[in-house]
VEXDREN-2710 file (C-alpha; in Angstrom, 1 decimal):
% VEXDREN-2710
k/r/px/py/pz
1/UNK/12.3/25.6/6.7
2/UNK/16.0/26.3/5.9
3/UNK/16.6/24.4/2.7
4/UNK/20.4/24.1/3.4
5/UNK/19.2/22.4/6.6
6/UNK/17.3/19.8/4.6
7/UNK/20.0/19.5/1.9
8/UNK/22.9/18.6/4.3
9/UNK/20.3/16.1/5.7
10/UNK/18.8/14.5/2.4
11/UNK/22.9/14.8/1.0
12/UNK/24.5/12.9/4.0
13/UNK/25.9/9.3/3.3
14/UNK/23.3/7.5/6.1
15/UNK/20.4/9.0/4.3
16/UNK/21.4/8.6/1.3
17/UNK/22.3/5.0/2.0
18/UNK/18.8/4.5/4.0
19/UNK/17.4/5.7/0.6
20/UNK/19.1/2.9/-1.2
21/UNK/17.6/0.4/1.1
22/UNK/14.2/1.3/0.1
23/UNK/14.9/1.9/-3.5
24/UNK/16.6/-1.8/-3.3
25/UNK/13.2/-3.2/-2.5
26/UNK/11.1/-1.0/-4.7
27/UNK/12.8/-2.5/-7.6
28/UNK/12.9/-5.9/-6.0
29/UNK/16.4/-6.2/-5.8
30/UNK/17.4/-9.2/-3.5
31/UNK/20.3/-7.0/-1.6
32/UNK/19.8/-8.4/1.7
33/UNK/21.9/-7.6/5.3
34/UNK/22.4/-11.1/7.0
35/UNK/20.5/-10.4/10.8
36/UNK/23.7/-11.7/12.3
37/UNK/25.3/-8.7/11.0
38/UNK/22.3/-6.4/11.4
39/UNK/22.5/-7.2/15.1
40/UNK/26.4/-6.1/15.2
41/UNK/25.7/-3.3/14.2
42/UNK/22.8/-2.1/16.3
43/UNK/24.6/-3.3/19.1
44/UNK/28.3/-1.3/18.2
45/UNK/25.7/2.1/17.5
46/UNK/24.4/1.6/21.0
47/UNK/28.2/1.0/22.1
48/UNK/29.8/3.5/20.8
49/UNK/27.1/6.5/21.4
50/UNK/27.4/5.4/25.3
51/UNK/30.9/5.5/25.3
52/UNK/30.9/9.1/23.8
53/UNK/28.4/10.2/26.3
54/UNK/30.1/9.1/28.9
55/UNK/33.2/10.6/28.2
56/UNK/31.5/13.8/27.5
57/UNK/29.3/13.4/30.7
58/UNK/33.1/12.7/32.5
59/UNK/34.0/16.4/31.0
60/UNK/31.3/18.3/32.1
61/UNK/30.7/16.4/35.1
62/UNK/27.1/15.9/37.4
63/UNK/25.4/19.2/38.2
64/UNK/21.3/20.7/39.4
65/UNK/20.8/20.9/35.1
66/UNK/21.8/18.0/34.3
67/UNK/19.6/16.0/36.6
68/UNK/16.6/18.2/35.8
69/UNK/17.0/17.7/32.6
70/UNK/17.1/14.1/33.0
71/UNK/14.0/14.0/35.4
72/UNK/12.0/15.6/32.8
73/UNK/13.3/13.1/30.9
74/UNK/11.4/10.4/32.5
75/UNK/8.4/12.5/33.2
76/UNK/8.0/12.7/29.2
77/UNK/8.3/9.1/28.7
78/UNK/5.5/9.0/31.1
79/UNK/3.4/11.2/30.1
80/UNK/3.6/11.0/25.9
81/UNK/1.7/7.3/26.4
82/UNK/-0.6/8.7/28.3
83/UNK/-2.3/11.3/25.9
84/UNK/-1.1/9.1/23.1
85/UNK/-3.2/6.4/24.2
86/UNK/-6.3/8.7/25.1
87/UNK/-6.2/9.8/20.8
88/UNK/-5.2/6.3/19.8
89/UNK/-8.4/4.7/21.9
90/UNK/-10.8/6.7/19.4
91/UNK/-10.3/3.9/16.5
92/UNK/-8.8/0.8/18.5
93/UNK/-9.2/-1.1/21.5
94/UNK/-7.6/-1.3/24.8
95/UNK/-4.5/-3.4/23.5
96/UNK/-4.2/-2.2/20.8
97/UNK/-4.1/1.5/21.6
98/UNK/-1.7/0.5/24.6
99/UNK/0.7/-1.1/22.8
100/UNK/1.0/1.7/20.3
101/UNK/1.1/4.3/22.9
102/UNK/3.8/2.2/24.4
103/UNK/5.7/2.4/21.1
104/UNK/5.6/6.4/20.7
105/UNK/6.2/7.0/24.5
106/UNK/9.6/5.4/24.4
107/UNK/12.6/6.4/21.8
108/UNK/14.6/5.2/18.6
109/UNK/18.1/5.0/20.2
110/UNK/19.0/5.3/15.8
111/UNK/17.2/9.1/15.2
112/UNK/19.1/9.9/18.1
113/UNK/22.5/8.7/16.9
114/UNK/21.5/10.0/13.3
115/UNK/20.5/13.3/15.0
116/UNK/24.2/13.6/16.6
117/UNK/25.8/12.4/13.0
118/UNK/23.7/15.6/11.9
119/UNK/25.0/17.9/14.1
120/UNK/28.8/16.7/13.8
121/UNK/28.3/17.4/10.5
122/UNK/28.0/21.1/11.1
123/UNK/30.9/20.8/13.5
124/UNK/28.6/21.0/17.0
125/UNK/28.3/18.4/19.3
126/UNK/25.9/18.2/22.5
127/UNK/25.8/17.4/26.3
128/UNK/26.9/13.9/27.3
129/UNK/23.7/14.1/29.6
130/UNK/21.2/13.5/26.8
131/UNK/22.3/9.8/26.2
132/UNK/21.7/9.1/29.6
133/UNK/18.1/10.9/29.1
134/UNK/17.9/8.8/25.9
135/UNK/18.4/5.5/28.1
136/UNK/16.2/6.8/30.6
137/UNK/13.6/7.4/28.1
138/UNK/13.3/3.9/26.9
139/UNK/11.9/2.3/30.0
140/UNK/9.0/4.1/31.5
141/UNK/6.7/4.0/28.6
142/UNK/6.9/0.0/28.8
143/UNK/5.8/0.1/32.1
144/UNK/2.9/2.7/31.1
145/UNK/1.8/0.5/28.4
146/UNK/1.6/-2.7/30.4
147/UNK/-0.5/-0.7/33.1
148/UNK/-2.6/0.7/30.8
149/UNK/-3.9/-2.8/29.6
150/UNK/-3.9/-4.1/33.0
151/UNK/-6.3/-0.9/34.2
152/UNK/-8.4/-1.1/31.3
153/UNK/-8.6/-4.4/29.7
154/UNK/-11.0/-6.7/31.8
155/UNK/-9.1/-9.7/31.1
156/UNK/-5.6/-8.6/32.2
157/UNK/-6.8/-7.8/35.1
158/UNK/-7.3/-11.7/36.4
159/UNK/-4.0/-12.6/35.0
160/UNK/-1.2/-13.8/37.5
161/UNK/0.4/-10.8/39.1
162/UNK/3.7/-12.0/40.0
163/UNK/4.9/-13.2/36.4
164/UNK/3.8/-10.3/34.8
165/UNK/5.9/-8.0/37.5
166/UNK/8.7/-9.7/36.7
167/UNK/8.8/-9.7/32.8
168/UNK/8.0/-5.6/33.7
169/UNK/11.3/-5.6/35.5
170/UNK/13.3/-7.4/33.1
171/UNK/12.0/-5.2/29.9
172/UNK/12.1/-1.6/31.6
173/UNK/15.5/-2.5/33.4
174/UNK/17.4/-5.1/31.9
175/UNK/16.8/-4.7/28.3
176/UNK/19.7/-5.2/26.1
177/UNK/19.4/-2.1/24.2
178/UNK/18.9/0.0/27.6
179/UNK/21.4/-2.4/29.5
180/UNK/24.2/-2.0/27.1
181/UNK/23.8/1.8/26.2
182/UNK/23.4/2.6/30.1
183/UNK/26.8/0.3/30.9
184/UNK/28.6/2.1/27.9
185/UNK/27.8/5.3/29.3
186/UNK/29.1/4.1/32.9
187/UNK/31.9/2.9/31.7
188/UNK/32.9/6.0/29.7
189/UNK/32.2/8.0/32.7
190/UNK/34.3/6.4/34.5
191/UNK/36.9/6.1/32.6
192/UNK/37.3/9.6/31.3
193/UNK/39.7/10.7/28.8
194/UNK/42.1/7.8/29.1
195/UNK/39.0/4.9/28.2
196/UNK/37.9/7.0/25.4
197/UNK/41.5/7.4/24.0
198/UNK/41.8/3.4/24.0
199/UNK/38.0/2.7/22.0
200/UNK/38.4/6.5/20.2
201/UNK/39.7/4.5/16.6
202/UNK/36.8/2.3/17.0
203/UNK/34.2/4.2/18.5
204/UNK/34.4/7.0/16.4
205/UNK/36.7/6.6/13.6
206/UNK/34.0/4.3/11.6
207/UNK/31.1/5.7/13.2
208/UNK/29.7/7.2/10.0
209/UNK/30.5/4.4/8.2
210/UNK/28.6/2.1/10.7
211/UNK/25.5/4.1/10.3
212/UNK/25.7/4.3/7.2
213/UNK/25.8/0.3/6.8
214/UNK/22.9/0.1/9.4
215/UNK/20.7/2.5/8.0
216/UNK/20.8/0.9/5.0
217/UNK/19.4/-2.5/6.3
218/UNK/16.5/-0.3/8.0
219/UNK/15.9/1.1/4.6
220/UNK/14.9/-2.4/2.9
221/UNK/13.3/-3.6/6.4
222/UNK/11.0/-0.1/6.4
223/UNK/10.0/-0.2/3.1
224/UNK/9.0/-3.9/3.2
225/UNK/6.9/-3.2/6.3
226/UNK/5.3/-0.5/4.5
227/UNK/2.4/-3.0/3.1
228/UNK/1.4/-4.2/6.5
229/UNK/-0.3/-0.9/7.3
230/UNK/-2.0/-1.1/3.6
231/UNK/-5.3/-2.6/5.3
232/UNK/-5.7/-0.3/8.3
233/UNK/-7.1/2.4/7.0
234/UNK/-6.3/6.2/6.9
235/UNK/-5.6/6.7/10.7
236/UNK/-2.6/5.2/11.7
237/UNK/-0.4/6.6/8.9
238/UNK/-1.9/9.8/9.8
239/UNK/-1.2/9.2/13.3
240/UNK/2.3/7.9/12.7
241/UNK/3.3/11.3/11.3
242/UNK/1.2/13.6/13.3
243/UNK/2.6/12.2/16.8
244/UNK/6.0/13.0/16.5
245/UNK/5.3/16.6/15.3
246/UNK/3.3/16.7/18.4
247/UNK/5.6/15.0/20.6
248/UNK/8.2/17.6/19.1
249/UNK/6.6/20.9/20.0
250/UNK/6.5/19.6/23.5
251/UNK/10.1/18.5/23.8
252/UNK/11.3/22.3/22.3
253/UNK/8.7/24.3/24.9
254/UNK/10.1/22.0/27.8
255/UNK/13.4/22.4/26.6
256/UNK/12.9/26.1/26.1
257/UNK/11.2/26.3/29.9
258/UNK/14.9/24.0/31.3
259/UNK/16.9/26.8/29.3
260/UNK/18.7/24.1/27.5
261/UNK/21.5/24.7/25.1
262/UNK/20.5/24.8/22.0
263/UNK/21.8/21.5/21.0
264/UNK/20.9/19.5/23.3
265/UNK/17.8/21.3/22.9
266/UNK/17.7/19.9/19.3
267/UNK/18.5/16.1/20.6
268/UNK/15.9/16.7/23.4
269/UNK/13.3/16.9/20.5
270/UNK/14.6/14.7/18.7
271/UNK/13.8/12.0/21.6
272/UNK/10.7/13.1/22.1
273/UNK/9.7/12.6/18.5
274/UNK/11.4/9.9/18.2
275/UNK/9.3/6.3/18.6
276/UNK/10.7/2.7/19.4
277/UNK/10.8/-0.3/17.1
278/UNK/13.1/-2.6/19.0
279/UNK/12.8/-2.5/23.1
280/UNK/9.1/-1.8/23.4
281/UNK/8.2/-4.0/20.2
282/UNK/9.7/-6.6/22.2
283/UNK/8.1/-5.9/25.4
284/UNK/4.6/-5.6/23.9
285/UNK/5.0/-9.3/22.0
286/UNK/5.3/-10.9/25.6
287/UNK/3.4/-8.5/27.8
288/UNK/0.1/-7.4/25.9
289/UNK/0.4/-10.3/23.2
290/UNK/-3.5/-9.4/22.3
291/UNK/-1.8/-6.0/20.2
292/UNK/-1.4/-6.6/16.3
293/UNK/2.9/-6.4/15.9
294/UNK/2.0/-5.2/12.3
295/UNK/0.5/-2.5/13.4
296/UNK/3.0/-0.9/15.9
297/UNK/6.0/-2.1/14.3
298/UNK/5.2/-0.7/11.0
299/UNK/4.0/2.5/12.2
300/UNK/7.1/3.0/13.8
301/UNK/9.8/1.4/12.0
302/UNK/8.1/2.7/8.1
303/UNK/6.4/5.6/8.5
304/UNK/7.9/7.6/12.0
305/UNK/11.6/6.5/11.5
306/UNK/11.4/7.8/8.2
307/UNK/10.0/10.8/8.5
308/UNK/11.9/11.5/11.5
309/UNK/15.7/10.9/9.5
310/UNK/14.6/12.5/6.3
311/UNK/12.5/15.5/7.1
312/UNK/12.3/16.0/10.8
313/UNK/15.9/16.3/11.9
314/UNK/16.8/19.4/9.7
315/UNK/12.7/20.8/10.6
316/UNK/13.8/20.0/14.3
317/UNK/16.8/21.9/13.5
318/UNK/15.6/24.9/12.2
319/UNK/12.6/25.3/14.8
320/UNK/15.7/25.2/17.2
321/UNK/17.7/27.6/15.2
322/UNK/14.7/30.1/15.3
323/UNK/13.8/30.0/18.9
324/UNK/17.4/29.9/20.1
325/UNK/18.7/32.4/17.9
END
């Protein structure tokens, strides 16, 4: 890999930042983001990457690539559970397995906005199609996850239909993460140039500074969730960083078959690698509420996000920069 590629990475203020999060808790430092806070900021990143996306989407306007690329999208998110579950179900049960699958089907809307912060960085920038595939994304493995434990599990199966149809509704659809960054994006499409103008100083002007502030509360909440995978042996780490080098090399050779652009190649893998700690988390608690939350969470949010902001962005990037050219 291109050692300038991980440099620029490793040396960027969000990383660096994330760093100082987990360092904080190594030496048990009580630096502490107040949730109210934490919150804000999860919710501006969501706001301000839809807003850009929809302006961008406003510039280049709808066209036949675009919404292929944004169909295979969704069939990714559909079909990563699937084979993700089939691995997981060697070592756990139904729920279990599900829920996880679940978790690595769907996206971390943060690598993605990390990801972009990596490429404005080198001065490149990518379609404002991919954060309506990123929105898109999010959803379907929710539903997969749910059906997989109502197919499989023997006691979901005689559980009431009708309540569980509409908390599937509710998380897939009406989300707050997917609601707001899918309404951002509408609303920057729509208003074009003029809308981004007026939220420009806000939206983008403290972007990095944002991140950086939120990344570094994810820093002290991964490493503390570090010890909750202690007891569960060797192979959920080793699944936690072998999926999203999987789920990469099938997001670059389905990229590579659309003839995407090289960046929105990179942001394409990026998704697919990525794996959700807040929307499905909080879709499995309610819907499959047999899963371990230690398990899933912690996979996700200590070991995947991680890998995925430190080492897998720049190894994204250069897999990109050698196929591409």
């Amino acid at each position: 890999m291109d050692t300038s590629l991980l440099a620029a990475n490793l040396l960027s203020p969000p990383i660096l930042f994330f760093a100082l999060g987990a360092f904080a808790v190594g030496v048990g430092s009580d630096l502490e983001i107040p949730t109210p806070i934490a919150k804000f900021l999860s919710l501006y990143l969501l706001f301000a990457i839809g807003m850009h996306g929809g302006h961008a989407l406003h510039e280049s306007g709808l066209h036949t690539s675009v919404l292929v690329t944004l169909l295979a999208a969704v069939v990714t998110a559909f079909v990563v559970p699937l084979y993700s579950f089939a691995i997981l179900r060697w070592k756990l049960d139904v729920h279990n397995a599900a829920a996880i699958a679940a978790t690595y089907g769907s996206i971390s809307a943060v690598t993605f906005v990390t990801a972009g912060a990596f490429l404005a960085s080198q001065g490149r920038t990518f379609g404002g199609h991919m954060v309506a595939a990123m929105a898109l994304m999010e959803s379907p493995a929710i539903v997969v996850g749910v059906l997989l434990v109502r197919w499989l599990a023997p006691a979901a199966r005689e559980a009431p239909r009708a309540a569980l149809g509409r908390h599937l509704v509710r998380e897939a659809c009406f989300n707050g993460s997917v609601l707001l960054i899918l309404g951002s994006l509408v609303i920057g499409f729509v208003t074009g140039t003029p809308g981004w103008n007026a939220v420009s100083p806000f939206a983008d002007g403290i972007f990095k500074g944002m991140l950086s502030f939120f990344l570094l509360d994810m820093g002290l909440v991964a490493a503390r969730r570090l010890s909750d995978l202690r007891s569960a042996g060797a192979f959920l780490p080793a699944f936690a960083l072998g999926a999203p080098l999987v789920n990469a090399a099938v997001g670059l050779a389905l990229a590579r078959l659309l003839s995407l652009p090289a960046t929105d190649a990179f942001m394409f893998t990026v998704l697919c690698a990525s794996a959700s700690y807040i929307a499905v988390p909080a879709a499995m608690r309610l819907a499959v509420p047999e899963a371990n939350p230690s398990l899933y969470v912690s996979m996700s949010l200590a070991v995947t996000f991680p890998f995925n902001i430190v080492i897998g962005i720049p190894l994204y990037a250069f897999l990109v920069r050698i196929w591409w050219g």
